[in-house]
N, C-alpha and C positions, 0 to 999 in steps of 0.2 A: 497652424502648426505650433507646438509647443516642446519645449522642454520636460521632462518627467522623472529623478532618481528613485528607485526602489531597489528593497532590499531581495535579494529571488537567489532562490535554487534553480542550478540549472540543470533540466530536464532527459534535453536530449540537444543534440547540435550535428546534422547532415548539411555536406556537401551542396552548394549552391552558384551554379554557373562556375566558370573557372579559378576562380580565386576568393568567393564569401563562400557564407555558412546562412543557412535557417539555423539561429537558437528558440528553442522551447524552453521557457519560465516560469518557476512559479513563485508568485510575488506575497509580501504580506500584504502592500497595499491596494494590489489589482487584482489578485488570483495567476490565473494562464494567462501569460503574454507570447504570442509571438515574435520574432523579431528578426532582421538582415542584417547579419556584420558583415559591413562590406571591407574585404581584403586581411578578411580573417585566416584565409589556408595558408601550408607553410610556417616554418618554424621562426619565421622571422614576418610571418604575416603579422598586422595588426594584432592586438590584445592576443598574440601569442598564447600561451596554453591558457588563458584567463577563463576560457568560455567552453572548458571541457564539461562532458554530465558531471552530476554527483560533487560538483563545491556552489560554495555559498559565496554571494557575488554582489557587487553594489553595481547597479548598471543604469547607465544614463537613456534617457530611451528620447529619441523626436517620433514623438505621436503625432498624428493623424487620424481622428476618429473613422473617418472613411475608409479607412485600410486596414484590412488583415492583419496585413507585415505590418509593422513597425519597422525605425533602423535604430541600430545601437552607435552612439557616439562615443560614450566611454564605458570601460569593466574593471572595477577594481576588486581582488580576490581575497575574500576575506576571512574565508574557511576551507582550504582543500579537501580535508578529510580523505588527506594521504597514508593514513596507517587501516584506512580501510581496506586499501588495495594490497595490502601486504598479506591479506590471507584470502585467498581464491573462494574459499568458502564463504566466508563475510560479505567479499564484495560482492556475491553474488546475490544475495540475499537484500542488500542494501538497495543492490539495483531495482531487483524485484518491487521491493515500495518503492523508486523512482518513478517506475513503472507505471504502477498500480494508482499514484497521483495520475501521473499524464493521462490513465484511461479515464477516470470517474472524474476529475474535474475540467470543468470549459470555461471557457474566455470572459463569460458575464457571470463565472461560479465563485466569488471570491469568499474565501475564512481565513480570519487572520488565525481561527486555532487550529486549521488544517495545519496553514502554515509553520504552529508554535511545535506539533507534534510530529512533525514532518522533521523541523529541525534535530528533535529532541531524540528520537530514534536512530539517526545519521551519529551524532556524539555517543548513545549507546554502543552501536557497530564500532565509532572510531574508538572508544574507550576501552573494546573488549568486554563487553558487559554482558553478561550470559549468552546463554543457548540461542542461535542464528537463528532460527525458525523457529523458536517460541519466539522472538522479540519482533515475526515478520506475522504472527499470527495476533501477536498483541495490537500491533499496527493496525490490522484489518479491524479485531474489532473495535479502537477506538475511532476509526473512519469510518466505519459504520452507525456510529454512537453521533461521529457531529455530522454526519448526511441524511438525520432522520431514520436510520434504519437500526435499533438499536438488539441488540440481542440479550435479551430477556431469559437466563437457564437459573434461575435460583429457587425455584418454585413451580409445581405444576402449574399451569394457567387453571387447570380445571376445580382442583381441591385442597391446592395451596402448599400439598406435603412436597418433603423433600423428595430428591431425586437420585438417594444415591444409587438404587439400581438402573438407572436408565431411564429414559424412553424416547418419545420422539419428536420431532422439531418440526412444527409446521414456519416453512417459509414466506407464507403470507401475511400471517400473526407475529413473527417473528419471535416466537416464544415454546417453550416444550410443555409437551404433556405426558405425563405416566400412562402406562399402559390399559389402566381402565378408564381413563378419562379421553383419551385422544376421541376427536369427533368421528377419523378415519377417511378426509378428504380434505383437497389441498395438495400443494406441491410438498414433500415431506420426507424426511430419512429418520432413521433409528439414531440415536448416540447414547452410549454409553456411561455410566456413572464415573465412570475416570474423565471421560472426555469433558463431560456438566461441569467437573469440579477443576479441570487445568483451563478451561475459557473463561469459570469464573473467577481465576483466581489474576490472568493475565488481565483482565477487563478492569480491574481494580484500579485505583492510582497508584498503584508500586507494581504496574505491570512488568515494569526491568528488573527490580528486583525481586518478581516473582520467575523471570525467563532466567536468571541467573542462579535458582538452587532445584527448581523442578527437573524432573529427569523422566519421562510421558515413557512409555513405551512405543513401540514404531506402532501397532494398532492403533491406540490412542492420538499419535502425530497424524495418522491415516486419516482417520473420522473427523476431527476437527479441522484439518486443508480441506478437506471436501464440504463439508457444512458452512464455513469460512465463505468458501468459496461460489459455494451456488447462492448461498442467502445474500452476497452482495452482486451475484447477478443476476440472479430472480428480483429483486427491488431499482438494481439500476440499466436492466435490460441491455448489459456492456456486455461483451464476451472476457475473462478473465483467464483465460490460458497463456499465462503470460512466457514473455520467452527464458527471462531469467528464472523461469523456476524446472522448465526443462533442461538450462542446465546444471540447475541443482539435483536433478534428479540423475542427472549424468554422471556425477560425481559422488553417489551412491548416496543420495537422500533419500525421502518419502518418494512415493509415484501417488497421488492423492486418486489415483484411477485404476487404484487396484482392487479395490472392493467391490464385490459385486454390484452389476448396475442396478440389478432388485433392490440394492436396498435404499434407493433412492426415487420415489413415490412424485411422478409427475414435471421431475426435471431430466433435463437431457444431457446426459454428458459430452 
């Protein structure tokens, strides 16, 4: 048994026997950690609100490679990213990539640049920095970018031209092709010449301040959540319906499942 401090955002934290918590972490220098605060419940429990989701945490860990859990010995709070919660919409959206870490990364998955960009995003939100769901669709595609699965729209695959009319995204290849070039098999959807040109432009390294002057249309927002979304669950075979984005959609965002399911060739919604 040993001692372990790391720097980690915390994920998720449920109720655990009558007075701990399971926390869910993600570390720069482990990846996912699991962990027991024991006699964490309560407003005067242990490390009191220290271990809520969505802040940034210095947390002492007694490891045991044999075990799952871990137990947390100390949490110190080093980032709440309290003015995220100030606006219902934001933190919804924030969640959504809390999320979207906890599905696609596991316990032996560590990046410290998941981690860097992970951070980087959360200060966006808490800063006010553009448009919510561009800046949760930029998210996507730069974790897509460091998990190998990168998305590829600035050139047909097939003849190299641009794409500003369109055309369509094979999800295996992870790249688009114009309409006379597509091979016409594969898992695959149509996308648009606005759509090609707002993921290329979030994909960038000024993807925040590309989320903060674009203005998409709801079509355009439509195409791209749903492209977004099957291309990193066609590669990482997770289910991505995540919950925070039904209740974005609650509160009168995109419905990324309102487009006809025709035009989505070989995946399932």
């Amino acid at each position: 048994m040993s001692l372990l401090t790391l720097d980690a955002v915390t994920l998720r934290s449920q109720h655990y026997r009558e007075t701990s918590r399971i926390v869910t972490f993600y570390s720069r220098q482990r990846g996912l950690v699991k962990a027991v605060a024991k006699g964490a419940r309560g407003k005067r429990g242990r490390f009191a609100s220290t271990l809520e989701p969505m802040q940034r945490v210095r947390v002492t860990l007694s490891i045991r490679e044999s075990r799952e859990l871990q137990t947390v010995t100390q949490a110190d709070l080093l980032q709440p990213f309290a003015r995220i919660r100030e606006d219902l919409f934001r933190s919804t959206y924030a969640q959504a990539v809390i999320e979207l870490v906890g599905r696609l990364m596991w316990q032996e998955n560590s990046s410290e640049d998941v981690y860097d960009l992970l951070l980087n995003v959360l200060q966006a939100y808490e800063e006010g920095l553009g448009d919510s769901q561009l800046l949760f669709f930029a998210f996507q595609i730069h974790m897509a970018a460091l998990l190998g699965y990168a998305v590829h729209l600035e050139r047909c695959a097939g003849c190299g031209s641009a794409l500003g009319g369109g055309g369509t995204f094979s999800f295996p290849q992870g790249t688009v092709f114009c309409r006379r070039c597509y091979p016409g098999e594969g898992a695959a959807t149509s996308i648009s010449g606005e759509a090609v040109e707002l993921a290329i432009q979030l994909g960038r390294r000024q993807g925040v301040a590309a989320a903060s002057v674009l203005s998409p249309s709801r079509e355009v927002r439509q195409q791209t959540a749903r492209l977004l979304r099957h291309h990193l669950e066609y590669h990482t075979e997770t289910d991505l319906a995540l919950r925070a984005l039904r209740l974005a959609e609650s509160l009168g965002s995109y419905n990324p499942n309102e487009l006809p399911s025709a035009d989505l060739k070989g995946v399932k919604n």
